[in-house]
C-alpha positions in Angstrom: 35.4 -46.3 -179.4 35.7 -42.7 -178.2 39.2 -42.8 -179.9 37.9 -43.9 -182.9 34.8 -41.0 -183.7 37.7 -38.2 -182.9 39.9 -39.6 -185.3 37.3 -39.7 -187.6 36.0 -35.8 -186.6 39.7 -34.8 -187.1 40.1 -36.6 -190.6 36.8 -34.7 -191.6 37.5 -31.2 -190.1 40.8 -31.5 -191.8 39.2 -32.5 -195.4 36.4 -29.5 -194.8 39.7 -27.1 -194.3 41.7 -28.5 -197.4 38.3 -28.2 -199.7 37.4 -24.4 -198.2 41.3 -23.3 -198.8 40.2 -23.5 -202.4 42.1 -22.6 -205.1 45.6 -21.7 -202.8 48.1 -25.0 -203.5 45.2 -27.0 -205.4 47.9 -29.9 -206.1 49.1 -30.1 -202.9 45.5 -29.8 -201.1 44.2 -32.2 -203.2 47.2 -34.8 -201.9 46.5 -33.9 -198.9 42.7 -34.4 -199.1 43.5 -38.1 -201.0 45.8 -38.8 -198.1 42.9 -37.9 -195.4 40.2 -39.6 -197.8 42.7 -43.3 -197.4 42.7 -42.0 -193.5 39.0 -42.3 -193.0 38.3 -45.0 -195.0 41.1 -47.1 -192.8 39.3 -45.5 -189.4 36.1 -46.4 -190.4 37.2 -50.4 -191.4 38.9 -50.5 -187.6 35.1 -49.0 -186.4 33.6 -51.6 -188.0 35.7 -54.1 -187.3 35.1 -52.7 -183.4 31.4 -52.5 -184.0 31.6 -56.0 -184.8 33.9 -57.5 -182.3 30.9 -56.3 -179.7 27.8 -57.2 -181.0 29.6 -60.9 -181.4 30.6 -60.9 -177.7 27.4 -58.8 -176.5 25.7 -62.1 -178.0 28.2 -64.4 -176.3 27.4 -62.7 -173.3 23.1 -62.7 -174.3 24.0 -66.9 -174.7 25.9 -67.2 -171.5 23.4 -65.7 -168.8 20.2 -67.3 -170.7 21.9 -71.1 -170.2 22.8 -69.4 -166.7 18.8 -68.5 -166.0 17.8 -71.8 -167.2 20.4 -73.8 -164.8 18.7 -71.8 -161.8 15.2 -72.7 -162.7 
């Protein structure tokens, strides 16, 4: 998931730069800025998607060792 935040910290670092360059290339900054917007909407759908894919197998996992603690008692 490490992955994941730093591509997100990139995406917003980069968006803070385009933004503070101000008026210098406003068309092209602001294409750039739509283009990082589409980038961190897409990293944050695979984070949640991540996010999810663990609390479903952390409860898997909760399932598996409580029918585990009942077999040994």
């Amino acid at each position: 998931m490490g992955g994941v935040l730093g591509g997100v910290g990139n995406v917003v670092n980069a968006a803070a730069g385009a933004v503070a360059g101000g008026g210098n290339g406003g068309g092209a900054a602001g294409g750039d800025f739509q283009a990082m917007m589409d980038q961190l909407k897409q990293t944050y759908q695979e984070s949640m998607q991540k996010s999810m894919e663990l609390r479903r197998l952390q409860v898997d996992q909760n399932t598996q060792k409580k029918v585990a603690d009942e077999r040994v008692q």
